[in-house]
N, C-alpha and C positions, 0 to 999 in steps of 0.2 A: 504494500500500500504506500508505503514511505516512498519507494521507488516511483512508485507511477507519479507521485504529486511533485518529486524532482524533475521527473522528465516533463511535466504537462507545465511547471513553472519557465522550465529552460523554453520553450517551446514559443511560451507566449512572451518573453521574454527575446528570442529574435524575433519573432514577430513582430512584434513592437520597435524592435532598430529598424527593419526595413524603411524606408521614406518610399513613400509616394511621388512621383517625379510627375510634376504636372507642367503644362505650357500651353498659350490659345494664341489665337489668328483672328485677327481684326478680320470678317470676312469680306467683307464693304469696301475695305483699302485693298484687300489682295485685289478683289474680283477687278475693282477698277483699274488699277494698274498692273494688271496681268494681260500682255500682250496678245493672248488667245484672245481676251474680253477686246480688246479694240480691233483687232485686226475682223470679230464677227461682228460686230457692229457695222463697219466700213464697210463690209461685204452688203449686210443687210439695209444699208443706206444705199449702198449700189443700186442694188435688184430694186428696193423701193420708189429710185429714180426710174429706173426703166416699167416698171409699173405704172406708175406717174403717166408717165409718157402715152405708152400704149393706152391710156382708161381716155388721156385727153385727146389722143386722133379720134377715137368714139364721138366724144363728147362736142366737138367741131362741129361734124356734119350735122349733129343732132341738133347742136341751137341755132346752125341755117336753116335745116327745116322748119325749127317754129319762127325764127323771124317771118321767113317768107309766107307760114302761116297766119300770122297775124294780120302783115301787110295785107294779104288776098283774103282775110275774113269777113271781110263786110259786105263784099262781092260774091260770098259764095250761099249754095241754097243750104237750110235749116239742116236737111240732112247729109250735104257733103260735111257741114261744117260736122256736124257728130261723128261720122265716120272720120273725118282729117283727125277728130280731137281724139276720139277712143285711139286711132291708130299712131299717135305720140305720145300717148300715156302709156300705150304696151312696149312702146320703147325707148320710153324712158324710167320705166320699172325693172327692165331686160340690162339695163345701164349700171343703175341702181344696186340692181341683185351681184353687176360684176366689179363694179366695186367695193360691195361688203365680200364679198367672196375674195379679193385681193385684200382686205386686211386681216379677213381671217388666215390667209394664206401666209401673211407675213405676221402675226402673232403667233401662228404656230411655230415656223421655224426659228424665230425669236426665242419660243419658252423650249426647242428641240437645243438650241443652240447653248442656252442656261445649262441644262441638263446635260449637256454632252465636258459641258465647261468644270460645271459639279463634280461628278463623277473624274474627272482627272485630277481637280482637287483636292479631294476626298483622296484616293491613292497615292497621292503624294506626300500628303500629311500623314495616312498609316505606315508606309515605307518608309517614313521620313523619325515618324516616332519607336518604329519599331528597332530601325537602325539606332538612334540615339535613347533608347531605352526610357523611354515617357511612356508613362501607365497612363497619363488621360492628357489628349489635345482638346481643349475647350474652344467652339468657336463664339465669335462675338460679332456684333453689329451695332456698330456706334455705342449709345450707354446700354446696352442690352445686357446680357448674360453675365460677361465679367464688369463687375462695379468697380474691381480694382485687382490691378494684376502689376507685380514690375517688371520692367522692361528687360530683365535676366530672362524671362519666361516667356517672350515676348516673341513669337518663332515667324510673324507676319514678313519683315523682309528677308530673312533665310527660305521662309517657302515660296516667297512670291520671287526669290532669283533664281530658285528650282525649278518653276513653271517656266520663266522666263527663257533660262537657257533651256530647256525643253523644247519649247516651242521654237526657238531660232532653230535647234539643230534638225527639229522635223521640217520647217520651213524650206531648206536650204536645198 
């Protein structure tokens, strides 16, 4: 009996020296200044331009048609006018639908792009703590999570020059 409450003291006893090695990532400061985050933006501003573009050649021809509808409205009978107006609302509904349809197209790959950006961050930071032996990376956002951390533990510019050269050398 003696024995077992020496071992079970020694036991909690290292247990107790062990430290907890903790460290967090401002994830706000990474994401912005992590080159993968700007370089999919630019991209996604691209493509947004050229969306742009393509929705406004649509949109040209369409509001000649209704000026010239206007112009020629007073002159025309009861029922062309109905048929000219039902046949500009069908398309400019058909307009409409394609340009919610391009923003949903560009929010998605927007929140696909997030997530694909997450996830490498995320791997970076467990590879990153696992090599340097941290039992907990905490991430943070502005005053959120951590209320106070010091800058010893502070692993934001170490992981975010990890991503960094990362992405240069896939870029390359």
């Amino acid at each position: 009996m003696r024995k077992l409450a020496v071992l079970f003291t020694t036991v909690l006893l290292f247990a107790s020296c062990t430290q907890t090695k903790v460290g967090y990532v401002d994830v706000e400061e990474l994401m912005k200044d992590y080159d993968a985050t700007k370089a999919m933006e630019e991209k996604l501003k691209e493509e947004q331009e050229v969306m742009a573009k393509s929705l406004d050649s649509l949109m040209a021809p369409f509001q000649a048609k209704v000026q010239d509808f206007y112009s020629k409205a007073q002159r025309m009978s009861q029922k062309t006018l109905q048929a000219k107006q039902a046949e500009l609302e069908q398309e400019q509904q058909m307009l409409q639908a394609r340009q919610q349809q391009a923003q949903q197209l560009m929010q998605q790959k927007g929140q696909e792009g997030i997530e694909a950006l997450t996830k490498v961050v995320d791997s970076v930071v467990a590879d990153y703590a696992k090599l340097n032996k941290f039992n907990v990376v905490l991430g943070t956002q502005g005053n959120g999570t951590v209320m106070y951390g010091d800058d010893n533990i502070n692993l934001t510019e170490t992981i975010l020059d990890i991503l960094n050269a990362d992405f240069e050398e896939k870029s390359k």
